[in-house]
N, C-alpha and C positions, 0 to 999 in steps of 0.2 A: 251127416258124415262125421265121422269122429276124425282128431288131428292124425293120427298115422295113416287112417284108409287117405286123406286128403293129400299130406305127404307124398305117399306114394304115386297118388294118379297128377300130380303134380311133377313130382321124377321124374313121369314115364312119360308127360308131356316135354320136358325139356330134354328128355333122352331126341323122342321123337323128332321134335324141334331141330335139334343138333346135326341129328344124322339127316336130316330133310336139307338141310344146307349145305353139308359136304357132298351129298348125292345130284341136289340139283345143279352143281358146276358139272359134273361129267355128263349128267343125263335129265337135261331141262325136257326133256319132248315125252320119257316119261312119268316126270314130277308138276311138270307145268300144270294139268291140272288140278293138282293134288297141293298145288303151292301155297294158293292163299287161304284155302280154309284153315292148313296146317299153320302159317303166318298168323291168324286168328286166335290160334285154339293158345299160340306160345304169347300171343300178346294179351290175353286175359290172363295167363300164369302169370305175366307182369303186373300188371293190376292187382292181382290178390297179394303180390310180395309186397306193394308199394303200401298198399292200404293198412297190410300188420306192421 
Protein backbone atom coordinates (compact mmCIF):
# COMPACT_ATOMS: atom_id res chain seq x y z
CA UNK A 1 0.00 0.00 0.00
CA UNK A 2 1.54 3.26 -0.65
CA UNK A 3 1.29 6.22 2.22
CA UNK A 4 -1.82 8.18 0.61
CA UNK A 5 -3.86 4.95 -0.42
CA UNK A 6 -3.18 4.00 3.56
CA UNK A 7 -4.16 7.40 4.56
CA UNK A 8 -7.07 7.36 3.21
CA UNK A 9 -8.43 3.82 4.16
CA UNK A 10 -7.35 4.82 7.43
CA UNK A 11 -9.67 8.25 7.26
CA UNK A 12 -12.36 6.20 6.21
CA UNK A 13 -11.84 3.93 8.97
CA UNK A 14 -12.09 6.68 11.73
CA UNK A 15 -14.74 8.35 9.64
CA UNK A 16 -16.66 5.04 10.01
CA UNK A 17 -15.64 4.65 13.56
CA UNK A 18 -16.99 8.05 14.55
CA UNK A 19 -20.27 7.91 12.99
CA UNK A 20 -20.65 4.15 14.38
CA UNK A 21 -20.63 5.71 17.91
CA UNK A 22 -22.86 8.67 17.38
CA UNK A 23 -25.43 6.13 15.68
CA UNK A 24 -25.04 3.35 18.13
CA UNK A 25 -26.54 5.82 21.10
CA UNK A 26 -29.93 6.20 19.07
CA UNK A 27 -29.92 2.86 17.40
CA UNK A 28 -27.97 0.02 19.42
CA UNK A 29 -30.43 -2.87 17.94
CA UNK A 30 -29.26 -1.96 14.64
CA UNK A 31 -25.60 -1.36 15.13
CA UNK A 32 -25.22 -3.90 17.88
CA UNK A 33 -24.08 -6.27 15.52
CA UNK A 34 -22.12 -4.40 13.51
CA UNK A 35 -20.50 -2.95 16.89
CA UNK A 36 -17.50 -4.72 17.63
CA UNK A 37 -16.08 -5.75 14.62
CA UNK A 38 -16.29 -1.85 13.65
CA UNK A 39 -14.65 -1.40 17.65
CA UNK A 40 -11.89 -3.76 15.95
CA UNK A 41 -11.34 -2.52 12.64
CA UNK A 42 -10.85 1.54 14.75
CA UNK A 43 -8.65 -0.13 17.30
CA UNK A 44 -5.93 -1.47 14.84
CA UNK A 45 -6.03 2.22 13.23
CA UNK A 46 -4.78 2.86 16.69
CA UNK A 47 -2.23 0.67 16.63
CA UNK A 48 -0.83 1.76 13.31
CA UNK A 49 -0.91 5.63 14.80
CA UNK A 50 0.86 4.44 17.88
CA UNK A 51 3.53 2.35 16.25
CA UNK A 52 4.64 5.63 13.45
Amino acid sequence: LSVSRLGVVRGTLLVVGHYHRSLARSSVELWGPLAQPLQDLVGLVGLVDQEE
